[in-house]
N, C-alpha and C positions, 0 to 999 in steps of 0.2 A: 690805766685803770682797768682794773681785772671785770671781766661780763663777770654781774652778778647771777649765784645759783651753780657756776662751774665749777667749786671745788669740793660742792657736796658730789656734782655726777661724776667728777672726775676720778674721786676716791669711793664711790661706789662701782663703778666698772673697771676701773681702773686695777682694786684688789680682786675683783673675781677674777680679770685674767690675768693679773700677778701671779693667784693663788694656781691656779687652773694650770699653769706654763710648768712653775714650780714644781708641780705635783711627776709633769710628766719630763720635768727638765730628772728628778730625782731617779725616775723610775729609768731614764737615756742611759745614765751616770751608772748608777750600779749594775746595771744587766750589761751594759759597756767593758765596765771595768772586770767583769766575771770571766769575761771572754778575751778580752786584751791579750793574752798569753795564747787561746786559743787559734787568733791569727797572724801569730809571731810577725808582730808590728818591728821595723826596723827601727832599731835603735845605734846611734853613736856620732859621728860627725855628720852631716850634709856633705853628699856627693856632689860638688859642685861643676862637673864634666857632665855626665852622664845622664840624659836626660829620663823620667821616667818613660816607661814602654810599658804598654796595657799588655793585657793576657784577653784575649778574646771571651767571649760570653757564652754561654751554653743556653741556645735560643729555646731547649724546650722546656725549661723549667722555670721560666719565669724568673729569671734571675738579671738581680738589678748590682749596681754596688754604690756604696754609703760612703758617706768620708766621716772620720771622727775628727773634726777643728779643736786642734790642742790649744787647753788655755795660754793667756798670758795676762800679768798684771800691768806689762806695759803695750800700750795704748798703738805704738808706731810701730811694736818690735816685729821684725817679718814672720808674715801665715806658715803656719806647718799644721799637715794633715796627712792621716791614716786614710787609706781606701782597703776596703773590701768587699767582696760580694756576699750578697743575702737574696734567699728566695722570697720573693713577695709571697709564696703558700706558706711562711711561717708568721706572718703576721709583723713581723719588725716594726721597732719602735722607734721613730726619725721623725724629722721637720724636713717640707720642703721648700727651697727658694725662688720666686719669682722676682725677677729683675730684666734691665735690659744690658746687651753682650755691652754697648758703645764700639769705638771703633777697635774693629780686631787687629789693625797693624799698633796699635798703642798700648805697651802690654806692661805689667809687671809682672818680676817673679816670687813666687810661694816656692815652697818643699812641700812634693809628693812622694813621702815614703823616703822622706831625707834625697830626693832627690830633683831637679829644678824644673819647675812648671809655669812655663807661660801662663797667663791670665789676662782680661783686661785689665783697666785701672778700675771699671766701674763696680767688677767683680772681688778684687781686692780689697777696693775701700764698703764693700758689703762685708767680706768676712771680718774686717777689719770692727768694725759697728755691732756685728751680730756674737763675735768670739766674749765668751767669758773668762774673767781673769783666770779660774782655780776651777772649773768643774770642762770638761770634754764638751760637744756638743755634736749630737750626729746629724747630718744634714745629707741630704740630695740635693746637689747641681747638677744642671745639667750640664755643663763646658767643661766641667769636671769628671763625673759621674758616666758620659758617654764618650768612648774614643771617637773622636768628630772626625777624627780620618777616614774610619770605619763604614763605611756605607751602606754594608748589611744590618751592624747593628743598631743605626741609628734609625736606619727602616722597623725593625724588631724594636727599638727602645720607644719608638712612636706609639707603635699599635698598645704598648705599656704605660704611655703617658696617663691616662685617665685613672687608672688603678692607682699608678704611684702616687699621682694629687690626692685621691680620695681616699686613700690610707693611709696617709701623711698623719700625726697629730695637728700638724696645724701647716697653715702656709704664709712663709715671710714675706711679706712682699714689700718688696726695695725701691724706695724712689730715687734715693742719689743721698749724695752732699745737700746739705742746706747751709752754702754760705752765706747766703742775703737773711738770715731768719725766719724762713716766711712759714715754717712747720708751727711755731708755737701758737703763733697769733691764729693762723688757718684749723690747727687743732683743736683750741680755744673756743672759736667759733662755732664750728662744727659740733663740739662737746655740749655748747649750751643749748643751740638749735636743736639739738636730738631728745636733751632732756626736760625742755617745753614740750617737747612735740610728745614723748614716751608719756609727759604726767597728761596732756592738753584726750592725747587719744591711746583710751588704757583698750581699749579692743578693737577688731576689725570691721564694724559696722560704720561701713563708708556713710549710710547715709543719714546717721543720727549719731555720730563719732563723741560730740561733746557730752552726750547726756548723763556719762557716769563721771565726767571730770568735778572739781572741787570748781567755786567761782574762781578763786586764786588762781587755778591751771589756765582756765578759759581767759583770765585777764591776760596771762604772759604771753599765751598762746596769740591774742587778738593785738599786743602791743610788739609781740615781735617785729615787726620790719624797719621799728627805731635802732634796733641795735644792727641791723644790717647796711653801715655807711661803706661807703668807696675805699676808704683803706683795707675795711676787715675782706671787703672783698677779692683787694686787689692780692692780699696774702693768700685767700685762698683757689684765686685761678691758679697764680704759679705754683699751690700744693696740688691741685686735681686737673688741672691741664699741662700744665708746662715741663714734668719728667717725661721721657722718652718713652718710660715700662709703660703708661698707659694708652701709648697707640699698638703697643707693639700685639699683636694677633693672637700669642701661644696665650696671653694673660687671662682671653675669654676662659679655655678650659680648666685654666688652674684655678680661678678664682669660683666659677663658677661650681668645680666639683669636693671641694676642701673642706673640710669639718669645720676647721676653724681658719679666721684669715687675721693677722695682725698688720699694719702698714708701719713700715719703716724710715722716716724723712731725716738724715742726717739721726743726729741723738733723739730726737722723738720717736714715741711709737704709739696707735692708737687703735682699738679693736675696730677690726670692719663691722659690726654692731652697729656703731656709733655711724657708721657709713649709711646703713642703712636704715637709721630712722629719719638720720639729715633726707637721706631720699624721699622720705616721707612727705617730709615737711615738704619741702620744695614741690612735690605733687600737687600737695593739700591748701598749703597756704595762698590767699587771694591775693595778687601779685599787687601789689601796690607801684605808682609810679616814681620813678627812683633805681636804683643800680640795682635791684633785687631781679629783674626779669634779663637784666646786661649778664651779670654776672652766672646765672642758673642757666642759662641759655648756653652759657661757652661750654660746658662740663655734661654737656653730651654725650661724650665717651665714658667718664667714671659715673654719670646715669644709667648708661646700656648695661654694663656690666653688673651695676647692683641690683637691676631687675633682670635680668640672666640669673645670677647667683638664685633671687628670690624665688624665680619661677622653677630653675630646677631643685631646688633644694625642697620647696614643697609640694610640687605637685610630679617629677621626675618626668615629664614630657621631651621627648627627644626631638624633633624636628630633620625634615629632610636638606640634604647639604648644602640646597638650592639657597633654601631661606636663610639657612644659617651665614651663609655669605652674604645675602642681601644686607643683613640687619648689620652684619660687622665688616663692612665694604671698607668702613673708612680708617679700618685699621691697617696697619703695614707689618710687614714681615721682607727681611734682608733674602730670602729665598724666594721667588715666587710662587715655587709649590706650596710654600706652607699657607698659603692663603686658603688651600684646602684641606692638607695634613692636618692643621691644628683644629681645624675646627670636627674631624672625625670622631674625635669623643662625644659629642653633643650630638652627633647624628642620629638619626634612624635606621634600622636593621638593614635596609636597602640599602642606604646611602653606605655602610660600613664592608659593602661589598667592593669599595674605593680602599685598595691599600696606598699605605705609602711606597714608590720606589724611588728612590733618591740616584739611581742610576741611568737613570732615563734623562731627553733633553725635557727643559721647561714643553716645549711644544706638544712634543709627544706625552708627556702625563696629562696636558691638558685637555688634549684630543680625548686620551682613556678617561678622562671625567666625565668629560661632556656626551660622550657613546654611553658608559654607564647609567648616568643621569637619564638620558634621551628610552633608552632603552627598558631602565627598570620602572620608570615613569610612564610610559607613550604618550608624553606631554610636550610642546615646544616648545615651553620658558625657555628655552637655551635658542631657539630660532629669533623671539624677541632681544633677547639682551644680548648676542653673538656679536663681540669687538664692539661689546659697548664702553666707548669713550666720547670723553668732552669734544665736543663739533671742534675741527679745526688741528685737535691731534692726531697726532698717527702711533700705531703699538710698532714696537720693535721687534716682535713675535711674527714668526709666519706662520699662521692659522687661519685654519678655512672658518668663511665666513658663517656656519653655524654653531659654532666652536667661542663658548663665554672667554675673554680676556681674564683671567679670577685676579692675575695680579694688577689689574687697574685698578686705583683707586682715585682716577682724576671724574670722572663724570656721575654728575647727581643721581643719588638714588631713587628708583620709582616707588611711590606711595603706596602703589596696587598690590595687594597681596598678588599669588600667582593665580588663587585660587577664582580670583576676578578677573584678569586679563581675558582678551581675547586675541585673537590669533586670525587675520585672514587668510594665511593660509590655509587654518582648516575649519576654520569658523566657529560653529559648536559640534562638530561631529569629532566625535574622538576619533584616534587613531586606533588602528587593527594591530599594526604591525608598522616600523620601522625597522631599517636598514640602513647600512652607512659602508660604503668600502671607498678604499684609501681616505678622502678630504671630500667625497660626497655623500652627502643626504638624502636618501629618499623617504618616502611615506607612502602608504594607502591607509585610505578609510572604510570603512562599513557600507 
């Protein structure tokens, strides 16, 4: 039995970003096809020997490169794609994709430029879902988009990350296959929750929310937590917990800096809109007892993230890189520097005096963080939480002991802003001046 009320919100938001994609899927297509000849796309058999070979990047012009995913009308038939380069100072018109890699030794092959490219399976079966039968579609990946061998430019394509999301028209983001079903029912869900909550709270005044509602609003709005039983829930932990994309770290920046966000679960898809009024609700509403507090409780991570997006999107506050890893400790990234890397878009102007160098050991970038950190600060959050992990583990890092572990994510996060800590080392007397050569720390104070 369908939740009543969902197919009025579903085809009311539903055709504005039909309509809205359309518009800009149209404008891809022909300003695509104008130029297609301009970058003598190869054409004729698949070189099935020869693998493709990137052409290096010219780091000062902001220059990225696109793929064009050539349609197909069939469903299985194998990915082919155009790559070329565009300057991000001309404004280009693309979508980009957020996903996770899956495991990299598990690959399939695509044609890049008619010629054979590893992929994973999880990246595959994205183009695969995201390709339209008869029209082109340009897109940014990164596994694609970036020579990963490359280690200059993926240092350079880093410091481009936040641009490229936030100039994107829109950004896809991949949860996987849904073989078990659980996108419709979870969508469903989610679809009706947002538009109780949208009719229940038509403006932002927390603290008299209902008074411009209809009784009808405030009835559905106060009888919601009947429809939220143990199954509809159970669909929607494994849609907003159980993909991989949503622990993964690089997802804070892209979701957070992107015009527009659609989520993609096997054949469904559903605007992040919709994400974020469900977020609402789940704020707002008085948790009754029952699976409603079980179930809101797990999705902690796709919580953090829709209030990231909210917070920067409207008020554009950055944050120092300290905090920004506190808040998203509990994400992961296959690299351990990127536990830093990724989150440099959302930084503050100090904090972005951290570049990425992907040529350095994990220890040694870490060391350069925590010296930056310690320095541009003359604070020593980094003396409190230096090789903070859970009692009884040990890092596999050799780091001195005032030196944050960033790729831990085994030990609880502290509640304490930084801003409240205290320090006996230096009590309430701020420092003057820090110093640090090879793996020690000093201080003086005032």
């Amino acid at each position: 039995m369908k939740t009543p009320g969902l197919q009025h919100r579903s085809a009311r938001v539903g055709s504005k970003a039909v309509e809205s994609l359309r518009q800009t899927w149209h404008t891809l297509v022909h300003r695509n096809r104008d130029s297609k000849k301009k970058r003598n796309f190869t054409t004729g058999r698949p070189n099935f020997t020869t693998p493709y070979t990137y052409e290096p990047l010219n780091p000062s012009n902001s220059l990225i490169r696109l793929i064009a995913l050539e349609p197909s009308p069939d469903f299985a038939s194998d990915i082919y794609c155009d790559i070329f380069n565009v300057s991000l100072d001309t404004k280009p018109v693309y979508e980009a994709v957020s996903y996770a890699w899956g495991d990299a030794n598990i690959t399939e092959m695509l044609f890049l430029q008619n010629h054979p490219f590893q992929a994973t399976v999880n990246l595959v079966s994205a183009l695969r879902h995201l390709r339209f039968k008869y029209e082109t579609r340009i897109l940014w990946v990164d596994a694609i988009c970036i020579d990963q061998a490359n280690n200059l430019e993926r240092e350079q394509q880093v410091g481009l990350m936040g641009s490229i999301y936030s100039m994107a028209e829109c950004d896809l983001l991949w949860l996987g296959e849904d073989p078990h079903g659980y996108a419709g029912p979870a969508f469903e869900l989610m679809t009706y929750v947002a538009d109780v909550y949208d009719d229940a709270y038509d403006s932002d005044d927390y603290e008299e929310p209902l008074r411009a509602a209809s009784e009808e609003a405030v009835s559905r709005w106060k009888n919601l937590p009947i429809y939220l039983d143990e199954d509809k829930f159970k669909s929607l932990e494994k849609t907003l917990r159980d993909p991989p994309v949503w622990q993964r770290i690089w997802i804070v920046q892209e979701i957070a800096v992107s015009q527009q966000v659609f989520i993609h679960f096997g054949s469904h898809h559903m605007s992040w809109d919709i994400m974020e009024s469900w977020d609402g609700a789940v704020a707002r509403l008085p948790h009754p007892t029952g699976p409603w507090p079980q179930g809101a409780g797990s999705l902690y991570l796709t919580r953090s993230l829709a209030a990231t997006r909210r917070t920067f999107k409207h008020s554009g506050v950055k944050l120092p890189i300290l905090d920004l890893w506190q808040d998203f400790r509990g994400f992961l990234a296959t690299d351990p520097r990127d536990m830093i890397f990724a989150l440099l878009g959302l930084a503050d102007e100090e904090s972005r005096l951290i570049t990425a160098d992907y040529s350095k050991p994990v220890e040694e970038v870490l060391t350069m963080v925590a010296r930056t950190i310690i320095s541009q600060t003359q604070k020593l959050d980094c003396l409190e939480m230096g090789q903070l992990l859970t009692p009884g583990l040990k890092s596999n890092l050799d780091l001195p002991s005032w030196v944050i572990n960033f790729s831990d994510v085994s030990g609880a996060i502290s509640t304490m802003t930084p801003s409240t800590r205290h320090h006996s080392a230096s009590a309430s007397t701020p420092c003057s001046s820090v110093s640090m050569e090879d793996s020690v720390a000093s201080l003086s104070s005032i």
